[in-house]
KOLTOR-300055 format. One record per residue (C-alpha): residue number from 1; residue in one letter; x, y, z; chain. Coordinates in pm, whole numbers, plus 50000, padded with zeros to 5 digits. Example, Ala and Ser with C-alpha at 12.3 -4.5 7.8 and 13.67 -1.06 7.14 Angstrom:
BEGIN
<seke nr="1" rest="A" px="51230" py="49550" pz="50780" kette="A"/>
<seke nr="2" rest="S" px="51367" py="49894" pz="50714" kette="A"/>
//
This chain:
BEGIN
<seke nr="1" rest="X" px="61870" py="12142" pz="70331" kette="A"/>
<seke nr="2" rest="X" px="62185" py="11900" pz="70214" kette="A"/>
<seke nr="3" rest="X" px="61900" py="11621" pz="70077" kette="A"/>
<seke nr="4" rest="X" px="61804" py="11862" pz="69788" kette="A"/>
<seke nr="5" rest="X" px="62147" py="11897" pz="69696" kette="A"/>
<seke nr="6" rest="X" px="62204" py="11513" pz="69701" kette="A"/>
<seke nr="7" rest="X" px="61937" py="11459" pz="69475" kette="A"/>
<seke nr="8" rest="X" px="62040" py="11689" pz="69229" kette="A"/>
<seke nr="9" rest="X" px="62407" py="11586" pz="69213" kette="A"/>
<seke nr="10" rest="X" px="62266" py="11240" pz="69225" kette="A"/>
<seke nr="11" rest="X" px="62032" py="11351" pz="68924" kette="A"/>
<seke nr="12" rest="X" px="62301" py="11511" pz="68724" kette="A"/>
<seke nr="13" rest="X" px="62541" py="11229" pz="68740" kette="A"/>
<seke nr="14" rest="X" px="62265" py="10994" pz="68608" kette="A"/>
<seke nr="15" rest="X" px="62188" py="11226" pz="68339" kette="A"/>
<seke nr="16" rest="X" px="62570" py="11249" pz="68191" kette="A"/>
<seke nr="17" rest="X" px="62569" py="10839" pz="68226" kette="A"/>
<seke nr="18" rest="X" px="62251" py="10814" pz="68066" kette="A"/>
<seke nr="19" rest="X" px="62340" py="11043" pz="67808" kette="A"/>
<seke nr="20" rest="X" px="62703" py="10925" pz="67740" kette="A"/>
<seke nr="21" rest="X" px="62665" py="10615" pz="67542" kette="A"/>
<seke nr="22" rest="X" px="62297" py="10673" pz="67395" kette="A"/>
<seke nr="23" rest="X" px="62456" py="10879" pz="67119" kette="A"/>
<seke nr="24" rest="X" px="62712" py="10625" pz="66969" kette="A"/>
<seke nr="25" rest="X" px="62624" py="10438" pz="66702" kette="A"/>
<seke nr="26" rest="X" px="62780" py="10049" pz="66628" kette="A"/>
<seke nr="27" rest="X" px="62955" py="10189" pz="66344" kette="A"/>
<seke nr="28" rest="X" px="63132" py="10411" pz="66567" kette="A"/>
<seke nr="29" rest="X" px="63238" py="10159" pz="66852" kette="A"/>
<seke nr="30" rest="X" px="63381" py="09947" pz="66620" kette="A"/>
<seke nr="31" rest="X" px="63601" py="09922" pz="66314" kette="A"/>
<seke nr="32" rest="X" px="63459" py="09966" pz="65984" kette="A"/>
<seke nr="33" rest="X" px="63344" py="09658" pz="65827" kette="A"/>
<seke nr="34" rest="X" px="63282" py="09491" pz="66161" kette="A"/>
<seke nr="35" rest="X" px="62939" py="09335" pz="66171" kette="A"/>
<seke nr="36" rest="X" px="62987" py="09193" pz="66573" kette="A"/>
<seke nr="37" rest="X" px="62784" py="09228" pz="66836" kette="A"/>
<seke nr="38" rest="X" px="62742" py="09032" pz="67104" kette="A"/>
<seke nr="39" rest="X" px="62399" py="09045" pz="67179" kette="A"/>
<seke nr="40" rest="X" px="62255" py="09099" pz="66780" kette="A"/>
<seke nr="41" rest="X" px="62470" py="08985" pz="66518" kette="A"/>
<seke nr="42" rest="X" px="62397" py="08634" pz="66351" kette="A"/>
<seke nr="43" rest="X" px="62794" py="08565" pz="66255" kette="A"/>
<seke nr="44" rest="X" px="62750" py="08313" pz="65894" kette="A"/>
<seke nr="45" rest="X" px="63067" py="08055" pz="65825" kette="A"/>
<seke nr="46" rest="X" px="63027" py="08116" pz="65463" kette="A"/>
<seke nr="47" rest="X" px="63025" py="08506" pz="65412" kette="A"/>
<seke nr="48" rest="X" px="63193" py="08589" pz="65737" kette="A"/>
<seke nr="49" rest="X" px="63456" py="08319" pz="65860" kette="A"/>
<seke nr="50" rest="X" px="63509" py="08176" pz="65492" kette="A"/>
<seke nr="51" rest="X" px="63673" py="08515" pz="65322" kette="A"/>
<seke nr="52" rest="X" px="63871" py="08550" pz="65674" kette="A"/>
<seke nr="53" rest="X" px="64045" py="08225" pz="65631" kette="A"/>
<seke nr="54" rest="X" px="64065" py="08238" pz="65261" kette="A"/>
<seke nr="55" rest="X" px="64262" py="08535" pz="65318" kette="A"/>
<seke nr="56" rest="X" px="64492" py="08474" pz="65577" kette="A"/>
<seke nr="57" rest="X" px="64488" py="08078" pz="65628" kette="A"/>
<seke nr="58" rest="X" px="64407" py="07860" pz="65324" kette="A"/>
<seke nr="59" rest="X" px="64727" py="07911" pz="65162" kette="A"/>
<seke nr="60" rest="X" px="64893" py="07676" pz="65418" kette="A"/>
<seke nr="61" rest="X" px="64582" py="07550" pz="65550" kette="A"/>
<seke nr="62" rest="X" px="64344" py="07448" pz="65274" kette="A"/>
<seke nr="63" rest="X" px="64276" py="07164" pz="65038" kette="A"/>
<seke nr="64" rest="X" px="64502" py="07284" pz="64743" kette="A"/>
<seke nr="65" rest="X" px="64771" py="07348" pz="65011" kette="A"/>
<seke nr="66" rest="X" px="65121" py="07159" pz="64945" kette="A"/>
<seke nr="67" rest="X" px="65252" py="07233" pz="65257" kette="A"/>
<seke nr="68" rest="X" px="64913" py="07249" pz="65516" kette="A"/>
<seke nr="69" rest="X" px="65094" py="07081" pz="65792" kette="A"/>
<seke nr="70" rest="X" px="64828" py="06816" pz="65812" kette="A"/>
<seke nr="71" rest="X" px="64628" py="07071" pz="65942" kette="A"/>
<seke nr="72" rest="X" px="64349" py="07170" pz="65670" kette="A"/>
<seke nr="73" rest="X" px="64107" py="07419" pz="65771" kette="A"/>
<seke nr="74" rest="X" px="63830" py="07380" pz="65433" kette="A"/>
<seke nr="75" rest="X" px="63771" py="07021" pz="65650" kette="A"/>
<seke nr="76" rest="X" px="63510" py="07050" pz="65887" kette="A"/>
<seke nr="77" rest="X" px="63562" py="06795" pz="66132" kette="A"/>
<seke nr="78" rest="X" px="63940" py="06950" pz="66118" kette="A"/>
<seke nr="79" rest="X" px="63883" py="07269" pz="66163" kette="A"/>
<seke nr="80" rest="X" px="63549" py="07186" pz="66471" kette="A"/>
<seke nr="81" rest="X" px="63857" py="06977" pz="66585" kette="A"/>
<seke nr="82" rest="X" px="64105" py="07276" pz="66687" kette="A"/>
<seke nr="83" rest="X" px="63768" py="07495" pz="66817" kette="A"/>
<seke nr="84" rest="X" px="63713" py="07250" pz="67046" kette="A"/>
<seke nr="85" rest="X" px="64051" py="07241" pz="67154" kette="A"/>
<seke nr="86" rest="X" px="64115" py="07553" pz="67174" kette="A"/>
<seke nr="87" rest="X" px="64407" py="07567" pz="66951" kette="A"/>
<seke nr="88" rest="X" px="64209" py="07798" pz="66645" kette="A"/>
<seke nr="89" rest="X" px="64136" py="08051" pz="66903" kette="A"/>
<seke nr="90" rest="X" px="64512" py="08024" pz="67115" kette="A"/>
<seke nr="91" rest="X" px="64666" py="08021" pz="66694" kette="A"/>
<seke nr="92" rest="X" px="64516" py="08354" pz="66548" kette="A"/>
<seke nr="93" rest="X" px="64468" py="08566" pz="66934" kette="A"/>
<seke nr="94" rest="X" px="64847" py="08488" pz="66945" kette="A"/>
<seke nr="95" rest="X" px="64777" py="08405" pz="67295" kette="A"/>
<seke nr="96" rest="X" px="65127" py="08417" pz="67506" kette="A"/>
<seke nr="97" rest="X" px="65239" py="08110" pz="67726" kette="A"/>
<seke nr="98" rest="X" px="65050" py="07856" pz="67469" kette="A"/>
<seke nr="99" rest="X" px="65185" py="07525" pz="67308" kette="A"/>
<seke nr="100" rest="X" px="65068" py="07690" pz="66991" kette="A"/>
<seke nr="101" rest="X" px="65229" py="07877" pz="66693" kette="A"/>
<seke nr="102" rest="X" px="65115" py="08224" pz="66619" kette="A"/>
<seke nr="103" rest="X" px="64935" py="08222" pz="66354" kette="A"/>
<seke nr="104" rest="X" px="64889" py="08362" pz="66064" kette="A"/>
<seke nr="105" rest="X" px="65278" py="08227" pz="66030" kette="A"/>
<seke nr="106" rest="X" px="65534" py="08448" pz="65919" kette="A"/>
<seke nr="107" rest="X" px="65251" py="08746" pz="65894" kette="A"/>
<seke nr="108" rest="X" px="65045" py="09004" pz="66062" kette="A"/>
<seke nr="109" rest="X" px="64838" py="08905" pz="66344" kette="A"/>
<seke nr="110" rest="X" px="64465" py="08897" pz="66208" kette="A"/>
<seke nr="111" rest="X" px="64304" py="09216" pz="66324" kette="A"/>
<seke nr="112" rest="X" px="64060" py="09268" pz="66566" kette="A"/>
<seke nr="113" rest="X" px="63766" py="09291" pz="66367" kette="A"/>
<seke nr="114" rest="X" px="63866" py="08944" pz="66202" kette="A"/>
<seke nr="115" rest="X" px="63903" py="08778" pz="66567" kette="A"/>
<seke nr="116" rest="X" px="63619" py="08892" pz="66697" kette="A"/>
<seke nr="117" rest="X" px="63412" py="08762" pz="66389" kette="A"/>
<seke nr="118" rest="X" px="63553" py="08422" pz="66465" kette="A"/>
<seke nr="119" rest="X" px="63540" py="08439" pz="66828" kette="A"/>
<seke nr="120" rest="X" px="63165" py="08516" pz="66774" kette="A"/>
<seke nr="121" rest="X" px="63112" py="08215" pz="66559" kette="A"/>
<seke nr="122" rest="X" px="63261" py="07986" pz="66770" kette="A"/>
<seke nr="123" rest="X" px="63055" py="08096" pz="67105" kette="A"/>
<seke nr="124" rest="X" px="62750" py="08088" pz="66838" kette="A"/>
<seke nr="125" rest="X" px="62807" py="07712" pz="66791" kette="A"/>
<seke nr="126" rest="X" px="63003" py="07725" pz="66485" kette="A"/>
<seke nr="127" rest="X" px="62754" py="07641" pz="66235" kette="A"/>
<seke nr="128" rest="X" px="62817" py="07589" pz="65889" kette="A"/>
<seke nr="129" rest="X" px="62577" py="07845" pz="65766" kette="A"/>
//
């Protein structure tokens, strides 16, 4: 007698988990505009990371910069140079207990749409595409 019960409690519980997430579409899990996915989206350097950094890091960091503290992003062997440290990511996540500044300076922290676009680049190989 307690077996049927077990299997439909068991039953019913698989139902509500199976039925939970099915509905939700991408657009609704994350914020508008944000094209990452983990699993699907193809994250490009030139229309995705580009208008990110023109935005919110070229003014200090770029090739027309006065004051890029030697650091200039629009380089490429710069800018693989602090992904493969570590420091791009520890900058703009504003991770605490770092060596390194927050960043952008003096502004808001990027959003997290724009971090996850990068972080998704970077664990896609950070191609120039």
């Amino acid at each position: 007698m307690k077996r049927p019960n077990f299997y439909l409690f068991f039953l019913i519980i698989v139902a509500r988990y199976l039925g939970s997430c099915t509905s939700a579409s991408k657009e609704m899990l994350l914020p508008t505009g944000c094209k990452t996915d983990d699993t699907l989206y193809v994250v490009s350097y030139t229309s995705d990371v580009v208008p990110i950094f023109e935005s919110n890091c070229y003014a200090c960091h770029g090739s027309t910069s006065h004051d890029n503290s030697g650091v200039n992003l629009q380089d490429t062997t710069v800018l693989n140079h602090y992904i493969e440290n570590g420091q791009l990511l520890a900058n703009i996540t504003q991770t605490p207990g770092t060596d390194y500044d927050p960043m952008p300076k003096n502004a808001a922290k990027l959003d997290t749409c724009e971090i996850s676009i990068i972080h998704q680049w970077i664990r896609q190989g950070y191609p120039q595409n």
